[in-house]
C-alpha positions as CSV (number, residue, x, y, z in Angstrom):
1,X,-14.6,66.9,63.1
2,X,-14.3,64.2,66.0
3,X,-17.4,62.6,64.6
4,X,-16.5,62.1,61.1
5,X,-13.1,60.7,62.3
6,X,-15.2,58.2,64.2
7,X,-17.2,57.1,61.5
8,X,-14.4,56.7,59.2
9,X,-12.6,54.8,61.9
10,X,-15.6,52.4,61.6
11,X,-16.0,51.6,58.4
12,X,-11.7,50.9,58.1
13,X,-13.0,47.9,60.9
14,X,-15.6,47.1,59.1
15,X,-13.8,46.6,55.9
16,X,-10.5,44.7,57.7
17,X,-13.3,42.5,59.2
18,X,-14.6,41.6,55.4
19,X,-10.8,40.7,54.2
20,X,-9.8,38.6,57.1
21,X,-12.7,36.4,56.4
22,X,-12.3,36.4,52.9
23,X,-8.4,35.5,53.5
24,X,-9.9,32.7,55.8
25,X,-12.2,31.0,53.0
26,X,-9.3,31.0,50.5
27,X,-7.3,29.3,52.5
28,X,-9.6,27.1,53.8
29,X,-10.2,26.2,49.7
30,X,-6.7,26.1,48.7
31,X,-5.8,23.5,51.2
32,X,-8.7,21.5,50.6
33,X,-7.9,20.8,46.7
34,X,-11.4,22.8,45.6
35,X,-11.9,23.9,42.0
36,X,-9.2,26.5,42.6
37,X,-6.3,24.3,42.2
38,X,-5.1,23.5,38.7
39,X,-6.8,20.4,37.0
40,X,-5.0,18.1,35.1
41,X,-6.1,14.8,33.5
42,X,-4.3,11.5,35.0
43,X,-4.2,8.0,34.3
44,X,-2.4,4.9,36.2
45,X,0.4,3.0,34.7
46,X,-0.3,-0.5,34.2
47,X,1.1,-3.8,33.1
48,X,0.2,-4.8,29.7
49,X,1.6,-6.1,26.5
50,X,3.9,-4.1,23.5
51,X,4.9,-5.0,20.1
52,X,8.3,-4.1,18.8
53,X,8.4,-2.8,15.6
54,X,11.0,-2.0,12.9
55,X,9.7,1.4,11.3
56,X,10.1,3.3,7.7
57,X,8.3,5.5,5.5
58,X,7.3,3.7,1.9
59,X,5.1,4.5,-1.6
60,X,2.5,1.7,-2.1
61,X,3.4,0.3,-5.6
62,X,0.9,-2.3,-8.0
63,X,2.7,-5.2,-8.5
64,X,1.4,-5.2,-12.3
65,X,0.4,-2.2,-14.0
66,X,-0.1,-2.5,-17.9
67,X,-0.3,-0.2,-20.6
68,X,-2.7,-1.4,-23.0
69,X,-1.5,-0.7,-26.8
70,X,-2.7,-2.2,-30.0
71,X,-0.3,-5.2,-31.9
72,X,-2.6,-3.8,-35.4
73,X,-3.1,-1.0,-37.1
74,X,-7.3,-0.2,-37.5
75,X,-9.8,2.0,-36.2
76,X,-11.2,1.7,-33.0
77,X,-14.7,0.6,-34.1
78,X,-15.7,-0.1,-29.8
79,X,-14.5,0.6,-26.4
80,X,-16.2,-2.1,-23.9
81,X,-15.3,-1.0,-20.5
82,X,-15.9,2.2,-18.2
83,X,-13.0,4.4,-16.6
84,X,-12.4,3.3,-13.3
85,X,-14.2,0.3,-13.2
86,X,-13.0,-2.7,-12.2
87,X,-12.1,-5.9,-14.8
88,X,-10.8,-9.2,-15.4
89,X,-8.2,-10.7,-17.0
90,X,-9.6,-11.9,-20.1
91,X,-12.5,-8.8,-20.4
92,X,-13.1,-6.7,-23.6
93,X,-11.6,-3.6,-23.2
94,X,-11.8,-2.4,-27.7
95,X,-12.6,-3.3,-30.9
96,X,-10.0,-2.7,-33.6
97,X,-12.3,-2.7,-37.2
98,X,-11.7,-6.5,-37.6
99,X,-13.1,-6.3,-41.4
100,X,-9.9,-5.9,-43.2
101,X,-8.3,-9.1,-41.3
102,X,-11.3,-11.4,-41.5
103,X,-10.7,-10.6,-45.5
104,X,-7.3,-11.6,-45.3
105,X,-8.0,-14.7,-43.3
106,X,-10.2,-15.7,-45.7
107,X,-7.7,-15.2,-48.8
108,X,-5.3,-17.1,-46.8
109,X,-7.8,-20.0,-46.6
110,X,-8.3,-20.3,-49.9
111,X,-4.8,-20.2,-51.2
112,X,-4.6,-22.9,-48.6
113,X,-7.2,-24.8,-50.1
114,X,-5.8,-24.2,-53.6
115,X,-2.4,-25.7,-53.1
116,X,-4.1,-28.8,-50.8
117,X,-5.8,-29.4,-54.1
118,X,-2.8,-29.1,-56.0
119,X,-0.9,-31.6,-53.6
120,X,-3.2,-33.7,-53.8
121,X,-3.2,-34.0,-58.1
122,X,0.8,-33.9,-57.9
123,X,0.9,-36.7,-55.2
124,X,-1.9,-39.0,-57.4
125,X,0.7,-38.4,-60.6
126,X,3.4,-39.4,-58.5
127,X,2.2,-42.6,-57.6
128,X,1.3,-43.5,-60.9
129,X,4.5,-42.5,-62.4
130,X,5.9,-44.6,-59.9
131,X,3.9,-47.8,-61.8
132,X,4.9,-46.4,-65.2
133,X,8.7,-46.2,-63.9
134,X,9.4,-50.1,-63.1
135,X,7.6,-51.2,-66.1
136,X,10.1,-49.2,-67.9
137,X,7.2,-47.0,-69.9
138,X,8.5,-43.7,-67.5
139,X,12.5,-42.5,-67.4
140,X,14.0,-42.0,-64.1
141,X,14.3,-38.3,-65.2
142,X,10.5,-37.4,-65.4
143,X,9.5,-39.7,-62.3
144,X,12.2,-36.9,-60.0
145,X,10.4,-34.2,-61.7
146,X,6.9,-35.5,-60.1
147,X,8.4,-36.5,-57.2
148,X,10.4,-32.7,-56.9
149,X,6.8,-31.1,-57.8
150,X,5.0,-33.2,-54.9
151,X,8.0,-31.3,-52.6
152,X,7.7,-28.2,-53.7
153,X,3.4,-28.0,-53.2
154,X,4.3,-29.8,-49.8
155,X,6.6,-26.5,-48.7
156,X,3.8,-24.1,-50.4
157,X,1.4,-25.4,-48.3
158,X,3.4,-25.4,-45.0
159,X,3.9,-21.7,-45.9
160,X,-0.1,-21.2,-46.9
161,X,-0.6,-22.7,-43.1
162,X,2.0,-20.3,-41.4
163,X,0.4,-17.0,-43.6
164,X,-3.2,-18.3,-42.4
165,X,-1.9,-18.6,-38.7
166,X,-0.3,-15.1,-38.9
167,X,-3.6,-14.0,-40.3
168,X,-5.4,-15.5,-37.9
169,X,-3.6,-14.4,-35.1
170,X,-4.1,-10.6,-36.2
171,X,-7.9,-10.8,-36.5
172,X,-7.0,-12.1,-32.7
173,X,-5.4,-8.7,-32.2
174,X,-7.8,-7.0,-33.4
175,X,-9.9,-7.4,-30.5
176,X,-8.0,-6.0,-27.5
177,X,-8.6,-8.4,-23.9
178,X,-7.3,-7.2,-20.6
179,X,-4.1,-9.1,-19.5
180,X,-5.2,-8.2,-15.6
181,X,-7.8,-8.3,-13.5
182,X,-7.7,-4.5,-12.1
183,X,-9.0,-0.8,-12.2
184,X,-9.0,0.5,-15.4
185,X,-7.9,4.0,-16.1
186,X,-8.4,7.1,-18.4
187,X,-9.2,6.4,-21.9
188,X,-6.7,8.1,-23.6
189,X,-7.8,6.8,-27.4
190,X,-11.2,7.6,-28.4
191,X,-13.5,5.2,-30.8
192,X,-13.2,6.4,-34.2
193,X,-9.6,7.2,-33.8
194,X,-7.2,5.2,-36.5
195,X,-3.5,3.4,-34.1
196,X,-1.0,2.1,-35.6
197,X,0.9,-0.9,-34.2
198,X,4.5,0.9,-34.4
199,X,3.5,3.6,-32.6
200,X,2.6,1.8,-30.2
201,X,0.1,4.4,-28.2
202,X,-1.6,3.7,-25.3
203,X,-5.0,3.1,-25.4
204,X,-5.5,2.8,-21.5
205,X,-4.0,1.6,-18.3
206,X,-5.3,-1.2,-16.3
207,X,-3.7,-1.3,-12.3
208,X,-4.2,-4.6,-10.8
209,X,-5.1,-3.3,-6.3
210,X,-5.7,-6.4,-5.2
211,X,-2.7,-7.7,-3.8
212,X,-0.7,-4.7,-3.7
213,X,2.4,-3.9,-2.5
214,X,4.4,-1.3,-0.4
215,X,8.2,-0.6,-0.8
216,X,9.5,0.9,2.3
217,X,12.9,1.7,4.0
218,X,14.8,1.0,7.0
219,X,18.1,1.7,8.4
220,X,20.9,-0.5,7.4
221,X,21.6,-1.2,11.3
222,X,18.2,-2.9,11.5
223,X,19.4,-5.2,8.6
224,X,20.6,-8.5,11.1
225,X,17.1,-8.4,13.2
226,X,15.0,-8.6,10.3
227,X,17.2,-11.6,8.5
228,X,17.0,-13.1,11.6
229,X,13.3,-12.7,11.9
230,X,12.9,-14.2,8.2
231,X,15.3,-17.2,8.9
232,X,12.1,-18.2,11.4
233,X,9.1,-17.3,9.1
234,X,6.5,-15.0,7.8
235,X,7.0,-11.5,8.9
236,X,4.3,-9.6,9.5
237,X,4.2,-6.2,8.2
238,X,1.3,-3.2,9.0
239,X,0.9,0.1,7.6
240,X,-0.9,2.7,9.4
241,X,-2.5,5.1,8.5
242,X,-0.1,8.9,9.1
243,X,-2.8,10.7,10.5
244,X,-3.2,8.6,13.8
245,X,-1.4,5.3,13.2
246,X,-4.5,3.3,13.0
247,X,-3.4,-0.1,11.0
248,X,-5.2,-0.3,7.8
249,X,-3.2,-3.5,6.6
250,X,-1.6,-6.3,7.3
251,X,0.8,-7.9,5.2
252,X,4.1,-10.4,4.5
253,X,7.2,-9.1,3.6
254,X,8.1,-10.5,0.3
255,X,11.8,-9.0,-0.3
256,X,14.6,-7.6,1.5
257,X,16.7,-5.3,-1.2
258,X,20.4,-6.5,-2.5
259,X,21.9,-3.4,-1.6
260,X,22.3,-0.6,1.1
261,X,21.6,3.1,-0.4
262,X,25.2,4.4,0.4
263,X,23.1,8.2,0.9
264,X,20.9,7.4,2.9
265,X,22.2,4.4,4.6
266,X,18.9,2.5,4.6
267,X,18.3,-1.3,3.0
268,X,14.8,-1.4,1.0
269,X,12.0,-3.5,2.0
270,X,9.3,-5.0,-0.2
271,X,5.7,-5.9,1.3
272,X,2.5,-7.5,-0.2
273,X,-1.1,-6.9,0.9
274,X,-4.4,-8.0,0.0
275,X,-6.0,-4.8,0.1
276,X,-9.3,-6.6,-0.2
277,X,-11.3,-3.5,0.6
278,X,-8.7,-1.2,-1.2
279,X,-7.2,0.8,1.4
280,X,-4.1,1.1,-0.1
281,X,-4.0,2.6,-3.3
282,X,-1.0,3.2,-6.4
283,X,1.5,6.1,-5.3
284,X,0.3,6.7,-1.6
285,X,2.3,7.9,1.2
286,X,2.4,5.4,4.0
287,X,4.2,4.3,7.2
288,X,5.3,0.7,7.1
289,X,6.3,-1.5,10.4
290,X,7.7,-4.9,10.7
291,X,5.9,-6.7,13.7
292,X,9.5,-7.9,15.4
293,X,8.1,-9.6,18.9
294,X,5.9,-8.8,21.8
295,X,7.0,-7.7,24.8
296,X,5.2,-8.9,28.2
297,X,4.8,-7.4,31.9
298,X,5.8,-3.9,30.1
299,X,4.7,-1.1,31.7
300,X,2.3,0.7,29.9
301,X,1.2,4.5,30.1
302,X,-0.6,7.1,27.4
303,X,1.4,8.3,24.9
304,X,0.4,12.1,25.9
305,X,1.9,10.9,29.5
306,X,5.7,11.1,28.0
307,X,6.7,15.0,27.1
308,X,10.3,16.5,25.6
309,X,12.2,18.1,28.1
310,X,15.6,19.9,28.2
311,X,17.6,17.2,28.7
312,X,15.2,14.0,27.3
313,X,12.0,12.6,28.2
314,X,9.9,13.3,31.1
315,X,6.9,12.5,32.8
316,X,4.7,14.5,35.3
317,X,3.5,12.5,38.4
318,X,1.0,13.3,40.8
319,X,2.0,12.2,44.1
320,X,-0.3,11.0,47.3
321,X,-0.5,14.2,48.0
322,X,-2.0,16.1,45.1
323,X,1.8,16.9,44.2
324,X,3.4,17.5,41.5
325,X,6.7,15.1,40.8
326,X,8.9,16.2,37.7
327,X,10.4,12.6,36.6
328,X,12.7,11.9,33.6
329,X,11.5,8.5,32.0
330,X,12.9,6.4,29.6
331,X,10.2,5.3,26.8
332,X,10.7,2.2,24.6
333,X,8.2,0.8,21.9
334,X,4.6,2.7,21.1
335,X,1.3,2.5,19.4
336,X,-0.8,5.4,18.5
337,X,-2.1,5.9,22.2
338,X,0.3,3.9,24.4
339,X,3.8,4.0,25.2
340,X,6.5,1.5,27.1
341,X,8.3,2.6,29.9
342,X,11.7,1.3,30.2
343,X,12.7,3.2,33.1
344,X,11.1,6.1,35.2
345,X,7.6,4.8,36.5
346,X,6.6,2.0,38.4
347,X,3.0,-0.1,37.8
348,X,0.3,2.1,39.6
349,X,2.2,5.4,39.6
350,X,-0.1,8.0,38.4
351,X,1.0,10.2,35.7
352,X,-0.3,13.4,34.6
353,X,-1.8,12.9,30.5
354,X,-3.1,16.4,29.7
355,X,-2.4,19.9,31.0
356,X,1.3,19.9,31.5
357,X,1.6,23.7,30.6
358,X,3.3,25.6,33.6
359,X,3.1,22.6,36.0
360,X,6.7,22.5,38.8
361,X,7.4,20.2,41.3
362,X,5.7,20.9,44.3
363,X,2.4,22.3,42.8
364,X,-0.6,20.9,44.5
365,X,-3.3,20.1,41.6
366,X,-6.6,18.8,41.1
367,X,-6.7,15.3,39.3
368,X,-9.0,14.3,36.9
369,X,-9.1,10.0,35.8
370,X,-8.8,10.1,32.0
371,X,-11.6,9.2,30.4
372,X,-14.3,10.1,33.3
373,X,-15.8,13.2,31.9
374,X,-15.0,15.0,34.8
């Protein structure tokens, strides 16, 4: 009995002997920063350059958009053009059956030519009843006759030109031009399908992309700053792209509205872009900024750097001392990856960018440079 109780006294030493030097290399880590610490990802703030923007939420809009009808009635004998392919102003788009209006151009030429010839006999008689009238072998009475008969072909013919015009102009109609260079749509008429002018049916759409415009809307309080930016030039518009605020295009604005939506207390703004590689397209979501100025000397830190707390903004530092600092900050203007500090952090201050979960003052963490693929 008094040797097991000595054996099992030695193994308890042996044991408290493993656990005291365990204790002692856990420390010995914790105080030295090692992988046990939390790790966060920092970055420096810096000095740097931001744009101030005025920002809404807008519907990109063609600035001509055309229904394409017919001005005759007919068959549509041809359709010249392929949905969604581009044309200009000026292309063949259909072919109304032009056959019944070339045969009523050519009747209107020939009555033309009928009454010129007419004119022409009642205008010879004329002047020789003229002759016959002051040698006294013609009463006054017949020579007004000729002369009235002269009028009268001289009106018929005006109206023979007007009916061949008219004539003309709907064998013109007949075959259908775009009015826009553009995208053209659906084809909602088939060939072989009979329109009639009154009804006046689409045929198909043609959207001109290129320029295009956005309408956007602002609040009516930023109203002064952007008259005020006008009053001195161009103003420079982007829209970005929702997903990550990439700009996509740069534009003028064009037109500031002439009236405050009482609802929504916001004034309308109109943009124009030149879409040259057709970012934008008809009905699309996008946000809109006007480019206002550029700040200098702003200090500058990631966007992820800036988090909401209870009672505003905040920003986690990491002290000399692989502390953490709780800070509230005041943020200004942003892009899609940096933000302006206002107030909170000074240039070189390092702030913590990712892994903000669970930090408190006073926790000692492991940093990691943003970027360093640590």
């Amino acid at each position: 009995m008094h040797n097991a109780v000595e054996i099992l006294g030695g193994k308890l030493l042996v044991l408290a002997a493993v656990a005291a030097i365990h204790s002692g290399f856990a420390g010995q880590a914790a105080e030295a920063g090692e992988p046990s610490a939390r790790v966060v990802t920092v970055a420096q703030a810096k000095l740097g350059e931001m744009a101030v923007y005025i920002r809404g939420l807008g519907v990109v809009a063609p600035i001509n958009s055309v229904q394409i009808t017919s001005k005759v009635d007919g068959e549509i004998a041809k359709a010249f053009f392929t949905e969604g392919n581009f044309v200009k102003t000026g292309d063949l788009l259909f072919q109304i059956d032009p056959r019944v209006y070339q045969a009523q151009v050519e009747g209107a030429e020939a009555d033309l030519a009928k009454d010129q010839a007419q004119l022409g006999a009642a205008q010879a008689d004329l002047a020789r009843g003229s002759h016959l009238l002051d040698s006294g072998f013609q009463t006054q009475k017949d020579f007004d006759a000729r002369k009235s008969l002269v009028g009268q072909l001289q009106a018929t013919l005006r109206s023979d030109q007007a009916k061949l015009d008219q004539t003309k102009l709907e064998l013109d109609f007949a075959t259908i031009r775009s009015p826009i260079s553009g995208r053209v749509g659906k084809r909602i008429t088939d060939v072989g399908n009979v329109v009639l002018a009154r009804d006046a049916k689409p045929l198909v759409s043609v959207t001109q992309l290129n320029p295009i415009a956005v309408d956007f809307r602002v609040p009516q309080s930023d109203l002064p700053q952007i008259q005020s930016k006008l009053a001195q030039g161009d103003v420079t518009v982007e829209v970005l792209a929702q997903e990550d605020e990439r700009v996509i295009e740069r534009g003028k604005l064009t037109l500031v509205g002439d009236s405050i939506d009482r609802a929504s207390g916001t004034i309308l703004l109109h943009a124009v872009f030149a879409n040259a590689e057709e970012h934008l397209w008809p009905g699309q979501m996008v946000s809109a900024r006007v480019v206002m100025e550029t700040e200098e000397n702003t200090v500058l830190v990631p966007k992820g750097a800036v988090q909401d707390g209870p009672n505003g903004p905040l920003a986690y530092l990491v002290t000399a001392d692989s502390a953490i600092e709780v800070r509230p900050v005041e943020p200004g203007a942003h892009t899609h990856d940096l933000v302006a500090i206002e107030h909170g952090i000074a240039l070189g201050e390092t702030v913590v960018t990712t892994g903000q979960d669970s930090l408190a003052p006073g926790l000692r963490v492991r940093a990691v440079q943003e970027g360093s693929g640590s």
